[in-house]
N, CA, C and O atoms as a Tinker XYZ file with bonds, in Angstrom:
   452  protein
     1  N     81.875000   77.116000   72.892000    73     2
     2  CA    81.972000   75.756000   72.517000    64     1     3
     3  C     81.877000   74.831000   73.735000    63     2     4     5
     4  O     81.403000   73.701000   73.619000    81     3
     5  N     82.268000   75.245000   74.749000    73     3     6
     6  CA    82.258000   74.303000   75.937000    64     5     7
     7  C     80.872000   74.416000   76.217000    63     6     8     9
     8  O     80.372000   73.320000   76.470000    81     7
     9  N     80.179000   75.255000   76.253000    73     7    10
    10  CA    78.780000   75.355000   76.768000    64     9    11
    11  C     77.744000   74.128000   76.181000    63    10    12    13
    12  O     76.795000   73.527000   76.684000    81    11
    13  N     78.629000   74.058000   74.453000    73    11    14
    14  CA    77.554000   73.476000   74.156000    64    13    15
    15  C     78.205000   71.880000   73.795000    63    14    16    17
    16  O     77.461000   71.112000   73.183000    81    15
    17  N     79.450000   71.457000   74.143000    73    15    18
    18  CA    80.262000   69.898000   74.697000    64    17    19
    19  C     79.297000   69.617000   76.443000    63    18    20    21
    20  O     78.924000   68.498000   76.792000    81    19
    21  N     79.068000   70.906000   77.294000    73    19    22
    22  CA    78.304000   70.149000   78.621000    64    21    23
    23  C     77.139000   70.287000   78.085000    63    22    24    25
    24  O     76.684000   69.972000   79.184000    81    23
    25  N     76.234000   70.450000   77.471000    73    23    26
    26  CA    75.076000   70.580000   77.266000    64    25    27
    27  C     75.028000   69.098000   75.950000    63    26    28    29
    28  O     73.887000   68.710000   75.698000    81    27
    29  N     75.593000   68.742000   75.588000    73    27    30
    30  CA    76.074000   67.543000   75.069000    64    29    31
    31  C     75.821000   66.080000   75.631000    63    30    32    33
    32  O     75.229000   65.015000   75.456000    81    31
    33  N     77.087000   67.117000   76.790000    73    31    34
    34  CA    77.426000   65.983000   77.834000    64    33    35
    35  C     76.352000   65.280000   78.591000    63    34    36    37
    36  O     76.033000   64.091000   78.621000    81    35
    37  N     75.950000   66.176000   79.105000    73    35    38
    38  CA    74.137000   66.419000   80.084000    64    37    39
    39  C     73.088000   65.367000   79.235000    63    38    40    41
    40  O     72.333000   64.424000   79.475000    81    39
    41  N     73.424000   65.944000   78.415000    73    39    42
    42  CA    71.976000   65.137000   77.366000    64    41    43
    43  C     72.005000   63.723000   76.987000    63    42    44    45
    44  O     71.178000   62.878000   76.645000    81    43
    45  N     73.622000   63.799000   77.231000    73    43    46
    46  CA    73.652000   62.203000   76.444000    64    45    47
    47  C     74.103000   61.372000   78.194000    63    46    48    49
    48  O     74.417000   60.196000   78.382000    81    47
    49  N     74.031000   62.010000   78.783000    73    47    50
    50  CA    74.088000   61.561000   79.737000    64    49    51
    51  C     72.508000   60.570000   80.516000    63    50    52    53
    52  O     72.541000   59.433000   80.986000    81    51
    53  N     71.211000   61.559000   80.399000    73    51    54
    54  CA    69.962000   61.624000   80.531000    64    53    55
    55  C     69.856000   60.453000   79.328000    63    54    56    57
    56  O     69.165000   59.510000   79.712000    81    55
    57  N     70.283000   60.319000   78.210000    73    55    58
    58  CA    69.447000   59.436000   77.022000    64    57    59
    59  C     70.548000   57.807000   78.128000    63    58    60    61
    60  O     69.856000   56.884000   78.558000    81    59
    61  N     71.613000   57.784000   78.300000    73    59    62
    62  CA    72.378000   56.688000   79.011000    64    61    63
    63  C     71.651000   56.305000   80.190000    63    62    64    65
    64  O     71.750000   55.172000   80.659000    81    63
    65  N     70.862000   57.280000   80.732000    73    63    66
    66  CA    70.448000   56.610000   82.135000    64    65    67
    67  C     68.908000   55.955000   81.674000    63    66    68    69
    68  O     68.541000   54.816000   81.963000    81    67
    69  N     68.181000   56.871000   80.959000    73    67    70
    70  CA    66.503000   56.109000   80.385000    64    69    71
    71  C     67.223000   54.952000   79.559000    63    70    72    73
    72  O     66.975000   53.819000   79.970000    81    71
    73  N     68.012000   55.044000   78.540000    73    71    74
    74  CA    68.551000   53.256000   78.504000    64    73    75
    75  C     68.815000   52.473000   79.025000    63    74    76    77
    76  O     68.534000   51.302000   78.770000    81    75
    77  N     69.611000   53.000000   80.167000    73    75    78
    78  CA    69.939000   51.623000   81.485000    64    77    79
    79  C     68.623000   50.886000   81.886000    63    78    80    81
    80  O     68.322000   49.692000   81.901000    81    79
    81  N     67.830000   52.221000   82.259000    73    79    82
    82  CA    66.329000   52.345000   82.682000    64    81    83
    83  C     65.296000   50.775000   81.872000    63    82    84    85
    84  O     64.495000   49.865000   82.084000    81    83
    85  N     66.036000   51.371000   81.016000    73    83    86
    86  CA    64.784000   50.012000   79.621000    64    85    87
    87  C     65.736000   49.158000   79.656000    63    86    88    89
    88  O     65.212000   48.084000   79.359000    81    87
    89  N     67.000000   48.979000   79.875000    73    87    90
    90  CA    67.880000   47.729000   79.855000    64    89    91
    91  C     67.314000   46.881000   80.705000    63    90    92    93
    92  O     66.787000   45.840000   80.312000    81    91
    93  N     67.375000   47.321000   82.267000    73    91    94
    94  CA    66.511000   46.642000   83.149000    64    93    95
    95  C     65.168000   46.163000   83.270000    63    94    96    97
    96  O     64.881000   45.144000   83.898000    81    95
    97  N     64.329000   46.905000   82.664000    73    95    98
    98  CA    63.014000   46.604000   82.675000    64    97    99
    99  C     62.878000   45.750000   81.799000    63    98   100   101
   100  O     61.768000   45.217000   81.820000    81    99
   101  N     63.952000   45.198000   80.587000    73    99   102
   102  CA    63.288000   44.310000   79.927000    64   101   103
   103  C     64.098000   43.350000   80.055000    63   102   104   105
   104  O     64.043000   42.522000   79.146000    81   103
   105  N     65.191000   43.073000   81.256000    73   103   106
   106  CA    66.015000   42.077000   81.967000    64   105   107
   107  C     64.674000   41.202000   82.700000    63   106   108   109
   108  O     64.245000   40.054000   82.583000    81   107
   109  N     64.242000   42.528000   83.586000    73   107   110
   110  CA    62.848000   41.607000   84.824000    64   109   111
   111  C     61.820000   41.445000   83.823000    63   110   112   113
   112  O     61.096000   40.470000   84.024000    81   111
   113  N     61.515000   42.256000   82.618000    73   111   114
   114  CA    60.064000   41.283000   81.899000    64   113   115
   115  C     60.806000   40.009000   81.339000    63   114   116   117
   116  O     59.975000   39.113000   81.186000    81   115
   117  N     61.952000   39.649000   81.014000    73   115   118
   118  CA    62.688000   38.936000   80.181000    64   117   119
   119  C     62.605000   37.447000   81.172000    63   118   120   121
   120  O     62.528000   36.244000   80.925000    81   119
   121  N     62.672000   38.338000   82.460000    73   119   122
   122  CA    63.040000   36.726000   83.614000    64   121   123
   123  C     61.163000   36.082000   84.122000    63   122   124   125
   124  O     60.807000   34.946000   84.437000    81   123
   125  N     60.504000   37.122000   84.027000    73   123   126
   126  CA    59.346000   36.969000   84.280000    64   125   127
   127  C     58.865000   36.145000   83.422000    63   126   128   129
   128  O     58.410000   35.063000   83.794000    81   127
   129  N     58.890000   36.659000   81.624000    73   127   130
   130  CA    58.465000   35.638000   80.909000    64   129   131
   131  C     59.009000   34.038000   80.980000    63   130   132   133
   132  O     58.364000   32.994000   80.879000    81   131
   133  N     60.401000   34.258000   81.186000    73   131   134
   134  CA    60.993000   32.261000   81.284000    64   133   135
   135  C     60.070000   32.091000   82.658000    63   134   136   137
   136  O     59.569000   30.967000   82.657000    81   135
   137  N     59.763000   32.724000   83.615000    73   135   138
   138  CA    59.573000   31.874000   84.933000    64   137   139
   139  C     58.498000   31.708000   84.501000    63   138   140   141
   140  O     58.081000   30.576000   84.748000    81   139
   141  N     57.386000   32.729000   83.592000    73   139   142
   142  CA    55.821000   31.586000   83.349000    64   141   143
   143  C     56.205000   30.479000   82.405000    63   142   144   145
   144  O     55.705000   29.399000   82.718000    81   143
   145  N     56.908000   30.470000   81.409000    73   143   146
   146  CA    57.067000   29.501000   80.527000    64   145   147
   147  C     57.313000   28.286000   81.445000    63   146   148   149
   148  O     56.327000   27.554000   81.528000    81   147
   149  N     58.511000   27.852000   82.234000    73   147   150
   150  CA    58.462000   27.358000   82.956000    64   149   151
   151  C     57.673000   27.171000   84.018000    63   150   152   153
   152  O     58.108000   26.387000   84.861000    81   151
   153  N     57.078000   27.457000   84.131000    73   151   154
   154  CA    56.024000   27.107000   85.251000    64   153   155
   155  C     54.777000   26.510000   84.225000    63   154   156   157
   156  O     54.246000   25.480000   84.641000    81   155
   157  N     54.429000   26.879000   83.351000    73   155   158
   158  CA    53.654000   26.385000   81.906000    64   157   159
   159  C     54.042000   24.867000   82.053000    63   158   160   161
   160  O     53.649000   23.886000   82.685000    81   159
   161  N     54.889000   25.146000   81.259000    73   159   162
   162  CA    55.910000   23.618000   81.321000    64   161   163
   163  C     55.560000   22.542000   82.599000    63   162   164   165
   164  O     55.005000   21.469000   82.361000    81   163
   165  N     55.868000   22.865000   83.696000    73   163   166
   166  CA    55.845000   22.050000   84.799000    64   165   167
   167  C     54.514000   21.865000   84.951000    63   166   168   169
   168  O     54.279000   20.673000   85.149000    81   167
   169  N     53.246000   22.748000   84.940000    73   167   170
   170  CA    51.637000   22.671000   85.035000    64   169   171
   171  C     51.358000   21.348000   83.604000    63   170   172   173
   172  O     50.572000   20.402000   83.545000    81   171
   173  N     52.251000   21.783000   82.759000    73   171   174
   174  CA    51.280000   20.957000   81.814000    64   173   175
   175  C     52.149000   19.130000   81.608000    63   174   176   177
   176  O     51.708000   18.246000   80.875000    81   175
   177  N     53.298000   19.031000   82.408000    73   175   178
   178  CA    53.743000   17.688000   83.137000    64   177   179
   179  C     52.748000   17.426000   83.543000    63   178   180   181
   180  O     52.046000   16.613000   82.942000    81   179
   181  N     52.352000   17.990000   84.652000    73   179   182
   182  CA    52.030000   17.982000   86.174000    64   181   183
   183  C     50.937000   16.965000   85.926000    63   182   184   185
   184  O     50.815000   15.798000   86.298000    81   183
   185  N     49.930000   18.015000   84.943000    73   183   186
   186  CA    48.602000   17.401000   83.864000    64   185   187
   187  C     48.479000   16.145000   83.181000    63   186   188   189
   188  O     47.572000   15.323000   83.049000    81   187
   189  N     49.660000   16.243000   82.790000    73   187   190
   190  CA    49.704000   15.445000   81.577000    64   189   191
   191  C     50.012000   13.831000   82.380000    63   190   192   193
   192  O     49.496000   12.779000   82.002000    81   191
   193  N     50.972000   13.970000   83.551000    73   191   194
   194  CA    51.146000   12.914000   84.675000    64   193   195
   195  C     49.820000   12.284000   85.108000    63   194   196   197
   196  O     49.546000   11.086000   85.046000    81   195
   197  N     49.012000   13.309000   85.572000    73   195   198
   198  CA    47.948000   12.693000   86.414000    64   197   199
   199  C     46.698000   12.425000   85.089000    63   198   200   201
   200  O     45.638000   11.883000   85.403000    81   199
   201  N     46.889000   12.754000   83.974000    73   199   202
   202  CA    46.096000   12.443000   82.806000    64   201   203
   203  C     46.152000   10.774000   82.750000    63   202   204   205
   204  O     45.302000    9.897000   82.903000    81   203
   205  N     47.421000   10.778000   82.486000    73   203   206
   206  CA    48.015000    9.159000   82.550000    64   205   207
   207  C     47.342000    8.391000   83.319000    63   206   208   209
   208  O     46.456000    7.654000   82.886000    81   207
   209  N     47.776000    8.488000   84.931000    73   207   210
   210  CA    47.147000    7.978000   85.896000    64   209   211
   211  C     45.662000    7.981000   85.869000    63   210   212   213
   212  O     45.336000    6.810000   86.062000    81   211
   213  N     44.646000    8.681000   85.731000    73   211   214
   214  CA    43.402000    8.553000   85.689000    64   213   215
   215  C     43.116000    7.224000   84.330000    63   214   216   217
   216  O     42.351000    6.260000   84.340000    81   215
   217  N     43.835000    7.579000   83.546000    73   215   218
   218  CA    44.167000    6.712000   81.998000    64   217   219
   219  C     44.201000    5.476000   82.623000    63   218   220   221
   220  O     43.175000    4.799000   82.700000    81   219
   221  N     45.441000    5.037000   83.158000    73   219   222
   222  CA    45.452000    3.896000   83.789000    64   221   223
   223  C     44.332000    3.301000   84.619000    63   222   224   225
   224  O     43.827000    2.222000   84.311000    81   223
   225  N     44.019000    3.870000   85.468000    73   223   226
   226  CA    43.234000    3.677000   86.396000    64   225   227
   227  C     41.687000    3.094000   85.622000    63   226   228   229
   228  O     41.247000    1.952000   85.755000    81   227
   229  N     41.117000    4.074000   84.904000    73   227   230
   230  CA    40.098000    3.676000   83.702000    64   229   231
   231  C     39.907000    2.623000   82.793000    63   230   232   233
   232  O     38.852000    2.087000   82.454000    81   231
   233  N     41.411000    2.326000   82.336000    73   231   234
   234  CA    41.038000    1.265000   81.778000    64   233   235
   235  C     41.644000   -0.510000   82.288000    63   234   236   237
   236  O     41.647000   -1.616000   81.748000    81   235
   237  N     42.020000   -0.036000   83.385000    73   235   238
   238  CA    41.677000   -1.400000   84.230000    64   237   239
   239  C     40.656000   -1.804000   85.057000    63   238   240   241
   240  O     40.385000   -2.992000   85.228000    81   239
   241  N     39.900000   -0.626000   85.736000    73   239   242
   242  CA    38.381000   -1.016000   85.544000    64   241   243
   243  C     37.463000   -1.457000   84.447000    63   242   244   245
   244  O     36.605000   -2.331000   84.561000    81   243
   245  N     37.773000   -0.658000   83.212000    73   243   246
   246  CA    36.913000   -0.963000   82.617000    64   245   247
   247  C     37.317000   -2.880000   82.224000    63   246   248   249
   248  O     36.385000   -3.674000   82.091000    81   247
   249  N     38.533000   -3.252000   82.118000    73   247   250
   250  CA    39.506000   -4.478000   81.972000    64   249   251
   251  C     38.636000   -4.877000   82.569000    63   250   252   253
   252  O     37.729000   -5.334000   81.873000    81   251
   253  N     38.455000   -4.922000   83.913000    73   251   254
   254  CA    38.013000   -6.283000   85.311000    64   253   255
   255  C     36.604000   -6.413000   84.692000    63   254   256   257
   256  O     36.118000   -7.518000   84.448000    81   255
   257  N     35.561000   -4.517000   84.289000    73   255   258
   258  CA    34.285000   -5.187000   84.212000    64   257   259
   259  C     33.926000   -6.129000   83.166000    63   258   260   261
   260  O     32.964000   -6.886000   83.298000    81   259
   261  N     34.714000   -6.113000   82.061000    73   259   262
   262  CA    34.820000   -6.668000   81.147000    64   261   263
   263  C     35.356000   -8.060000   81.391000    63   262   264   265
   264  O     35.043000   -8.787000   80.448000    81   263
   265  N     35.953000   -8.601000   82.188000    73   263   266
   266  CA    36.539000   -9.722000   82.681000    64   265   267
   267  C     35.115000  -10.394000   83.095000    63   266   268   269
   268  O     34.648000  -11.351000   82.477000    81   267
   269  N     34.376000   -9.681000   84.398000    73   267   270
   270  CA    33.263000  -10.217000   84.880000    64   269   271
   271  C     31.931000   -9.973000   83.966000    63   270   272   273
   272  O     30.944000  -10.563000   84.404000    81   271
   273  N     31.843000   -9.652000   83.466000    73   271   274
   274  CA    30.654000   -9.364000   82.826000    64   273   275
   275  C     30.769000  -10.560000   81.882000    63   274   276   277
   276  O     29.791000  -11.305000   81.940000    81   275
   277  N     32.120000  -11.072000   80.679000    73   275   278
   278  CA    32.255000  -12.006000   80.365000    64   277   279
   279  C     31.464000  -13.767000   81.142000    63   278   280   281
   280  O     30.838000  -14.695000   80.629000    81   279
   281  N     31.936000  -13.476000   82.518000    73   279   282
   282  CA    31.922000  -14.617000   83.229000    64   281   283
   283  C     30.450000  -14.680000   83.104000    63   282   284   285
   284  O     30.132000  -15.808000   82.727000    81   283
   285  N     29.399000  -13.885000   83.278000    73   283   286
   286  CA    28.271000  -13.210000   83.539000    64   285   287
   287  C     27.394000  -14.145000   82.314000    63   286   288   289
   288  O     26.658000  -15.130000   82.366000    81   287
   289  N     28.074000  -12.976000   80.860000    73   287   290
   290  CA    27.154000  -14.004000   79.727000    64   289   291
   291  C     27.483000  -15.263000   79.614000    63   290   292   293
   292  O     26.661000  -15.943000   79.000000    81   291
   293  N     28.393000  -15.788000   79.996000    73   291   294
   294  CA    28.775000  -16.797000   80.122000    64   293   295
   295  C     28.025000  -17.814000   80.568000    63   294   296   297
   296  O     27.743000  -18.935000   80.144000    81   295
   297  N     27.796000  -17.260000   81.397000    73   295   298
   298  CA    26.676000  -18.331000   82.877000    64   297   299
   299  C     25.368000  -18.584000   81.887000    63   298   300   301
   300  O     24.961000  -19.644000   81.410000    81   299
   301  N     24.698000  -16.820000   81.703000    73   299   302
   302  CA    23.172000  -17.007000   81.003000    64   301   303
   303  C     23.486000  -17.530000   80.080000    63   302   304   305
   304  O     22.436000  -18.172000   80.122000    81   303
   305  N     24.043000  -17.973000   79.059000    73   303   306
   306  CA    24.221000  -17.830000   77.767000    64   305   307
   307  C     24.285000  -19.819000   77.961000    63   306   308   309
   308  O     23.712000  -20.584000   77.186000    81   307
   309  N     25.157000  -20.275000   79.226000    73   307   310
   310  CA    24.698000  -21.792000   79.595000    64   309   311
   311  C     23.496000  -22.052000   80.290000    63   310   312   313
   312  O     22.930000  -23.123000   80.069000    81   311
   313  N     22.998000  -21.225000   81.117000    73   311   314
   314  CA    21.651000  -21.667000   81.428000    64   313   315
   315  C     20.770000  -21.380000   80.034000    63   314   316   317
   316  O     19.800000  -22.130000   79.929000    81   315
   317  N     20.891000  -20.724000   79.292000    73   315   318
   318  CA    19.608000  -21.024000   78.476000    64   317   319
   319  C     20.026000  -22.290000   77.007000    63   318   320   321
   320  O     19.364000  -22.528000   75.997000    81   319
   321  N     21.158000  -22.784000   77.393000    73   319   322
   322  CA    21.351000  -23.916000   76.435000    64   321   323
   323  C     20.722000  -24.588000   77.116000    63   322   324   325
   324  O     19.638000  -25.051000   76.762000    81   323
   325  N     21.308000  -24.814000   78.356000    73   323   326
   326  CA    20.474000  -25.974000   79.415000    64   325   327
   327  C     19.246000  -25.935000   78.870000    63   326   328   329
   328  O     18.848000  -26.942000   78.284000    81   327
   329  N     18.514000  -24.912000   78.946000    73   327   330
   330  CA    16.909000  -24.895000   79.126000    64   329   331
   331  C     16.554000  -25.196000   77.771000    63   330   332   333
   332  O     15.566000  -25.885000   77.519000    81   331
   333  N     17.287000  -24.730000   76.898000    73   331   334
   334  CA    16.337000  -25.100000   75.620000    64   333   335
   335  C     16.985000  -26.633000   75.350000    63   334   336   337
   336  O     16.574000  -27.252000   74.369000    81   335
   337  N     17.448000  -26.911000   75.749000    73   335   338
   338  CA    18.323000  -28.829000   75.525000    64   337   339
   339  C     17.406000  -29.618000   76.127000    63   338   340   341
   340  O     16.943000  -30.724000   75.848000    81   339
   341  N     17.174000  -28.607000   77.278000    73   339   342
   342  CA    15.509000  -29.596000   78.062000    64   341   343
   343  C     14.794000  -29.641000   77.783000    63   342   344   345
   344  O     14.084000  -30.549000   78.215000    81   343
   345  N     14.243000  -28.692000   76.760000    73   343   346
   346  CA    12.548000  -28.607000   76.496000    64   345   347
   347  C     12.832000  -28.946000   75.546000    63   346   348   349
   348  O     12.165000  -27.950000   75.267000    81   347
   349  N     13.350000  -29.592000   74.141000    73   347   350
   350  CA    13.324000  -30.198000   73.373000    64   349   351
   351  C     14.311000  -31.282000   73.386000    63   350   352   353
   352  O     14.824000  -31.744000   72.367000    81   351
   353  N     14.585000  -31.717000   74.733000    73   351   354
   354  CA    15.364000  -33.291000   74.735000    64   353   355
   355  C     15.070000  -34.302000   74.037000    63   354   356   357
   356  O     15.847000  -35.224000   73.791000    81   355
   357  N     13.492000  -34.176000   73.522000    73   355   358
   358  CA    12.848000  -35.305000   72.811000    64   357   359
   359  C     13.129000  -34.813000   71.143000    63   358   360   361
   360  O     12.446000  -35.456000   70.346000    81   359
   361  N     13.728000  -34.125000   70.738000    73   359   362
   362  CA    13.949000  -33.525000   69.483000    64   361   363
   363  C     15.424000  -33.110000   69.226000    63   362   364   365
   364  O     15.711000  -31.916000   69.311000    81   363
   365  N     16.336000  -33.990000   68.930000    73   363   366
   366  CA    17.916000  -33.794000   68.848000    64   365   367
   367  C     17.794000  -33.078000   67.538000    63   366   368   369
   368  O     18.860000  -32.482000   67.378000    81   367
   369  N     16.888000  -32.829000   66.397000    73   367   370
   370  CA    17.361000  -31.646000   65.227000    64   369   371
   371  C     16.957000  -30.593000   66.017000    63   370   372   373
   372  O     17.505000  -29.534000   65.713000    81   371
   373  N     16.165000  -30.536000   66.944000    73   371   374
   374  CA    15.806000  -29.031000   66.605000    64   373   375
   375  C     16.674000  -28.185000   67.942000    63   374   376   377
   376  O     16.755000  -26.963000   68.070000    81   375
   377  N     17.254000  -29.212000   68.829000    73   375   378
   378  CA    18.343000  -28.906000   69.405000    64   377   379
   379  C     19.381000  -28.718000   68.906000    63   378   380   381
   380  O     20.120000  -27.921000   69.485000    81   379
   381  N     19.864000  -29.361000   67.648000    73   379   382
   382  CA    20.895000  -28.668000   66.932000    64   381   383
   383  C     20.613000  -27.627000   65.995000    63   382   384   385
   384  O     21.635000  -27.059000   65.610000    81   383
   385  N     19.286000  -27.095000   65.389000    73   383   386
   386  CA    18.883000  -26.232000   65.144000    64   385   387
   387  C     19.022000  -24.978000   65.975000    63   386   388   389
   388  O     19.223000  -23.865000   65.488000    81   387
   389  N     18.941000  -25.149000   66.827000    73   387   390
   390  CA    18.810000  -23.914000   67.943000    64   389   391
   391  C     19.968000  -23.663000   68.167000    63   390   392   393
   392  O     20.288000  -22.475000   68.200000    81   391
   393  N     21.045000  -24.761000   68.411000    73   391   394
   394  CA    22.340000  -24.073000   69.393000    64   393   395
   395  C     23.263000  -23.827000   68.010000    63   394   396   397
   396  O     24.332000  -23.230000   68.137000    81   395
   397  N     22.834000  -24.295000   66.691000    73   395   398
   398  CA    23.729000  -23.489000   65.277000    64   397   399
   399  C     22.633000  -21.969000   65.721000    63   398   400   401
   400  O     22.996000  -21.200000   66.611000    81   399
   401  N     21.729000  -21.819000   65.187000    73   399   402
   402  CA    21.002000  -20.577000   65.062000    64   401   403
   403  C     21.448000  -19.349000   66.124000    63   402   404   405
   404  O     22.092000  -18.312000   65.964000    81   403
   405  N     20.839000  -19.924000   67.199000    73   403   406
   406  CA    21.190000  -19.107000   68.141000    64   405   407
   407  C     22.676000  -19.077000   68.726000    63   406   408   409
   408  O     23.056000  -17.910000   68.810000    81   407
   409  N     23.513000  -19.879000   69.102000    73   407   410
   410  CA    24.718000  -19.875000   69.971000    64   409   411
   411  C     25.711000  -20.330000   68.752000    63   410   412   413
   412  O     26.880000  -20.352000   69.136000    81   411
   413  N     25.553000  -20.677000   67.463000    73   411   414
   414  CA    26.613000  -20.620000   66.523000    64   413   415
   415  C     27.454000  -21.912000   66.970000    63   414   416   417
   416  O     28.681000  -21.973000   66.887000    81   415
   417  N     26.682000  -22.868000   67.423000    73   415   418
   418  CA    27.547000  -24.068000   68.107000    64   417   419
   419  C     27.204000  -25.319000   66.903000    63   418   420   421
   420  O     26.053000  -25.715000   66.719000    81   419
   421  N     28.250000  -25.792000   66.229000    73   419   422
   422  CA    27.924000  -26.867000   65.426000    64   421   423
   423  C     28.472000  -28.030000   65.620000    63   422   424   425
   424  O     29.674000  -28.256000   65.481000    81   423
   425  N     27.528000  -28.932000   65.991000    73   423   426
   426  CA    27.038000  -30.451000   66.108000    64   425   427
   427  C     27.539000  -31.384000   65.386000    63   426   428   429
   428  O     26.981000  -31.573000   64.304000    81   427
   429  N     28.700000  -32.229000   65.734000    73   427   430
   430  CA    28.721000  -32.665000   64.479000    64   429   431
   431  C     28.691000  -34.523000   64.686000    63   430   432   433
   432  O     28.609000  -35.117000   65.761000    81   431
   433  N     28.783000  -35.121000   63.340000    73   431   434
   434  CA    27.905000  -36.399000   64.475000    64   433   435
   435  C     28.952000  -37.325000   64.132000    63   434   436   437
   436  O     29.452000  -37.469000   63.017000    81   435
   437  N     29.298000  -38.068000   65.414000    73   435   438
   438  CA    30.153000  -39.311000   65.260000    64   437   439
   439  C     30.700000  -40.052000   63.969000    63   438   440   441
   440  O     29.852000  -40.695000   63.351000    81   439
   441  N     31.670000  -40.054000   63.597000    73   439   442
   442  CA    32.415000  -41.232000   62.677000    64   441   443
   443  C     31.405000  -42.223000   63.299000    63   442   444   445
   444  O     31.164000  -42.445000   64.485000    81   443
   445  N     30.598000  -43.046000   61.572000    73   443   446
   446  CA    30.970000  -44.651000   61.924000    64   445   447
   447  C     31.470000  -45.103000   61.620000    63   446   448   449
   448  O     31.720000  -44.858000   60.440000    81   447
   449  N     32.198000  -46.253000   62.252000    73   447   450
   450  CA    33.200000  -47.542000   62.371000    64   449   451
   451  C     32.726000  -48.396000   61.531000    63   450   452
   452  O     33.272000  -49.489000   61.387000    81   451
């Protein structure tokens, strides 16, 4: 009977140590997986930070060109009233014809007294 309590003993001894064995190994896969998660985590801040910033950055350029480009049609859009106000200075309908038609500008004519 004792032979077969150490032969027991022995065995369950060997199954206690390959468990410790896998206890540990899935302690360090266990710490390995949080340290990529975390590191995941911090990469996709990291991303998501400088996403922003490019964000920002984009659409206040695009803001200014849009600011100047405004100023831009602006200008042509008065030089060619000018020009067509000149070449038909001798024709006040068809100057108000043109700047309703084209520039959506309506004319409207003095109250009389």
């Amino acid at each position: 009977m004792s032979a077969a309590l150490l032969v027991a003993f022995l065995l369950g001894r060997k199954n206690v140590r390959g468990l410790k064995t896998q206890l540990q190994m899935s302690k360090e896969l266990y710490k390995k997986e949080v340290d990529a998660i975390n590191n995941a985590s911090d990469k996709k801040t990291e991303l998501q930070s400088a996403a922003n910033v490019k964000y920002k950055r984009a659409m206040e350029i695009a803001r200014q060109r849009a600011e100047e480009s405004e100023g831009v049609v602006e200008e042509v859009q008065n030089e060619r009233i000018k020009e067509l106000i000149e070449t038909n200075k001798e024709n006040p309908e068809e100057i108000d014809r043109i700047l309703s038609k084209e520039f959506g500008i309506l004319i409207m004519d003095p109250k009389e007294k």
